[in-house]
C-alpha angles and dihedrals in degrees: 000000000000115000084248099055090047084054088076101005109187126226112209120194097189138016114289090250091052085060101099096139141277147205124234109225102179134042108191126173141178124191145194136165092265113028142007140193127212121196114200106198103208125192089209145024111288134178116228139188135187136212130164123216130193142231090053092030107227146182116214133193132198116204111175125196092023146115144205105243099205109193090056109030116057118192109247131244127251111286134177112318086354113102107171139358119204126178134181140139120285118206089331105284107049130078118206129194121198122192108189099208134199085242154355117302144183110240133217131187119197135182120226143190149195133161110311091334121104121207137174110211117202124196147195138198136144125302088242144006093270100062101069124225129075108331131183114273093058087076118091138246098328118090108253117255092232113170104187100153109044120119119009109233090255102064127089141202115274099245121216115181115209125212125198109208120239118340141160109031082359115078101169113211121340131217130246085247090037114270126161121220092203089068095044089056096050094040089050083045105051089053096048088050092052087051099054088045095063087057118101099227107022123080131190133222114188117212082208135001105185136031107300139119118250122176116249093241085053088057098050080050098055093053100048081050094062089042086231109186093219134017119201117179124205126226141151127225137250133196139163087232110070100197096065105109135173138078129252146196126236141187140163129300114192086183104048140299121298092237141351099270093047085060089052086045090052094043091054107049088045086063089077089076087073095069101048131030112324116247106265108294093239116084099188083077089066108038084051088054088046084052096054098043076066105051083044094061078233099138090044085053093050091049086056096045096042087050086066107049083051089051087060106036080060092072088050101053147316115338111212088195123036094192125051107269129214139216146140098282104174092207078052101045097046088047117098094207154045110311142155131184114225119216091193101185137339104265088192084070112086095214099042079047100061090043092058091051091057114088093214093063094044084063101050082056088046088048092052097047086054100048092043081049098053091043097057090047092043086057099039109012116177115256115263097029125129073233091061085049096046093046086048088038084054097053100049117101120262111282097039148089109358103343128239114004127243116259100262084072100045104084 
């Protein structure tokens, strides 16, 4: 086998046309400090990969064709070495799991049968011997899914901050049978932050994640504190008019809004500065931000990443707008660095309305933002991000580098 394919080796437990999907109905691990086992009970034949990433140090599987059956599995508490287990779709049709470990660790992924169960078993051990703890080689039959070499320590997570539009006192628009934007915005948010953060180099930082009011300056803060390298922030729509139908990308305009009703939309979520702490007195502070967002390129860089979520939002539904559109958007205004603000429906439609109440279709946004997401950093990932290795990593020649990329990066 090539040095490329061994990077991110492959188990399969069945024949690739056997492969038509299954569900995991059990999550079971077992820790200790210096090692830890995880056993995946599946209700079909999957086909799973491993790779490990570092600062934080992770293990990541890749589990295609498969889903998370909720009611069943439940995801497992910290153990041992073990600090954290996340688990979400990814692209569909894809689970990940993600075990955020003490320290860096070699990874195994084993098939195993009995009787009529199927189970993955994944395992981890030092990276060497002398680290103590279960290694490698004491696995059987199946070659070990070691990453050695996968981030260099330098390198960091790419960091999206998500905002959920409105929320507390403030309820944002409502819908004709009741419903609250506020709760479709966290509800689109949460799952887009679940999504980033099954990806091995994103993570998310959410600016709230329940139902409480934060002013719009506090969310801007929260994001440069976590020196996230874009903030989106997720609405949904309102109009007189109920048949009006369609979502629509937005991102700051220093010079007026891109349409009247860019200019309403803008009014109106403003507004939400009234009910919490005002934005500081002095306005020369926020014109002199404007003014650097300038000089950064950042609102041309927020026009080209914004391009490409609507791109995508386009294959999920209706588009109202099918350009980016601008407009003086405080939570945009106060933020350094790339940001857009998502209308992601318009709640006033009955139809768009009872599409955002239903989670499946939360998901498929969430879906969208992510992809449009992935395809602007692919194409422009921040210096000294594990995103900037993986893309080099992707254009070396088999053979080099890391080896073969993840699959964010194989499309």
């Amino acid at each position: 086998m090539s040095p490329r394919a061994l990077a991110l080796a492959a188990v399969l437990l069945a024949p690739t046309a056997a492969l038509a999907g299954a569900s995991v109905d059990s999550l079971v691990l077992d820790g200790s400090a210096d090692g830890a086992r995880l056993s995946v009970g599946l209700t079909g034949p999957v086909k799973g990969t491993v790779f490990t990433l570092e600062r934080p140090d992770r293990v990541v599987i890749d589990l295609k064709s498969a889903t998370l059956d909720r009611r069943r599995a439940h995801v497992p508490s910290p153990d041992g070495l073990v600090r954290r287990v996340r688990v979400g779709p990814r692209e569909g049709t894809t689970l990940r799991i993600v075990l955020e470990v003490d320290h860096r660790v070699a990874a195994r992924l084993l098939p195993a049968a009995k009787g009529g169960e199927r189970r993955l078993i994944v395992e981890l051990g030092a990276p060497d011997p002398e680290r103590g703890g279960a290694s490698a080689q004491s696995a059987p039959a199946a070659a070990p899914l070691v990453a050695e070499r996968t981030m260099p320590r330098t390198t960091r997570d790419l960091i999206i901050a998500v905002d959920a539009g409105h929320g507390g006192d403030d309820p944002g628009a409502t819908g004709r049978d009741g419903t609250r934007e506020k709760d479709v915005t966290l509800a689109v948010a949460r799952a887009l932050a679940t999504r980033i953060n099954a990806e091995p180099a994103m993570r998310a930082v959410l600016t709230r994640d329940r139902d409480v009011f934060v002013p719009l300056p506090e969310r801007v803060k929260r994001a440069h504190d976590a020196h996230a390298d874009l903030f989106v922030s997720v609405h949904a729509d309102a109009i007189a008019d109920r048949n009006i139908t369609g979502a629509s990308v937005y991102v700051l305009s220093q010079r007026g809004a891109s349409s009247e009703t860019a200019k309403l939309l803008a009014d109106r979520e403003n507004a939400a500065v009234l009910i919490g702490a005002p934005l500081p007195a002095n306005d020369d502070v926020v014109a002199s931000v404007v003014v650097d967002l300038v000089k950064s390129q950042a609102m041309s860089d927020s026009m080209d990443a914004a391009a490409k979520v609507l791109e995508q939002l386009n294959e999920v539904g209706e588009v109202r707008k099918a350009r980016v559109q601008q407009a003086g958007f405080v939570v945009l205004k106060a933020a350094a660095m790339p940001s857009m603000l998502i209308e992601s429906a318009y709640i006033t439609n009955p139809g768009e309305e009872r599409r955002l109440r239903d989670p499946r279709h939360q998901a498929r946004l969430a879906d969208a933002i992510l992809s449009g997401l992935r395809n602007y950093f692919r194409e422009n990932p921040p210096p000294g991000t594990r995103m900037a290795a993986l893309v080099a990593a992707a254009q070396m020649p088999s053979g080099e580098g890391l080896g073969a990329p993840p699959h964010s990066l194989q499309r």
